[in-house]
C-alpha positions in Angstrom: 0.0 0.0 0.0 1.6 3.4 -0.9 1.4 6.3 1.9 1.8 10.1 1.0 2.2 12.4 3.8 1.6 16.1 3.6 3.8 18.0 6.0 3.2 21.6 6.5 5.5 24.5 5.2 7.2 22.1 2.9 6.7 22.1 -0.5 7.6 18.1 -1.0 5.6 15.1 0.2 6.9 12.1 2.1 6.1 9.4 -0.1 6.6 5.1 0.1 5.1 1.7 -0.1 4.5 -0.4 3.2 3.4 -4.0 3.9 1.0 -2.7 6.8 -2.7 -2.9 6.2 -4.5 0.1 5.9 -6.6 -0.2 9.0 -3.5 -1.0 10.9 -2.2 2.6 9.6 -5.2 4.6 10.6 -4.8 3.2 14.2 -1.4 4.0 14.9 -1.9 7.5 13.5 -5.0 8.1 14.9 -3.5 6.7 18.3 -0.5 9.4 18.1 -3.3 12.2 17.7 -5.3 11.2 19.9 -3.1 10.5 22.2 -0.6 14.0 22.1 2.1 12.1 20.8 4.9 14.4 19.3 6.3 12.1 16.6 4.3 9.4 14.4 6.9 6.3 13.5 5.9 4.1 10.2 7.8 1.9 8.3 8.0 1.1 4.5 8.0 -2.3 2.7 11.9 -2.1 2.3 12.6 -2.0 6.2 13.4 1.9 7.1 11.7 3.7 9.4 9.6 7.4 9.2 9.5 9.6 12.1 7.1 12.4 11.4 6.1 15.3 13.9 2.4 15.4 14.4 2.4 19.2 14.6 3.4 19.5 11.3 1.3 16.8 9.7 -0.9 18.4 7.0 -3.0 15.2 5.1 -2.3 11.4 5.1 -2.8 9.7 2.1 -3.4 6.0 1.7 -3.8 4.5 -1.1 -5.5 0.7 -2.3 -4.1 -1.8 -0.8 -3.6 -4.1 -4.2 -0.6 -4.6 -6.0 0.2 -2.9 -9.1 -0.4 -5.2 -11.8 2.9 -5.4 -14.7 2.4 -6.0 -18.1 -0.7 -5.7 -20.8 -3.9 -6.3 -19.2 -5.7 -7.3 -22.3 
C-alpha cells in the first residue's frame, strides 16, 4: 500500500510503499493524535523507518491496498 504524507511548510511530500494494512495505519496514527504524541513512526516495505512530527502533519494519504499489476492487461 503506498502512503503520501503532507507536511506543513514544505513544498515536498513524504512518499513510500509499506506491507501494513490500511486499517493498521489509521490506528497508529490516529492513536499518536489522539493520544498528544509528538512524533508518528511508520515503516516502508523495504525496512526503514519514518519519524514524522504530528504538529506539522498536514494530510495522510493511503492509497488501495492491491498490487500494481505489470504487463498488458488485455
Amino acid at each position: 500500500m503506498e502512503i503520501r504524507i503532507g507536511i506543513a511548510n514544505t513544498g515536498r511530500e513524504l512518499s513510500f510503499e509499506t506491507n501494513e494494512p490500511a486499517d493498521a495505519v489509521k490506528k497508529a496514527v490516529a492513536t499518536a493524535l489522539d493520544g498528544g504524541a509528538t512524533h508518528l513512526t511508520l515503516a516502508d516495505a523495504k525496512g526503514n523507518s519514518y519519524i514524522v512530527p504530528t504538529a506539522g502533519l498536514a494530510y495522510i494519504e493511503l492509497g488501495s491496498e492491491e498490487s500494481r499489476r505489470v504487463g498488458f492487461v488485455a
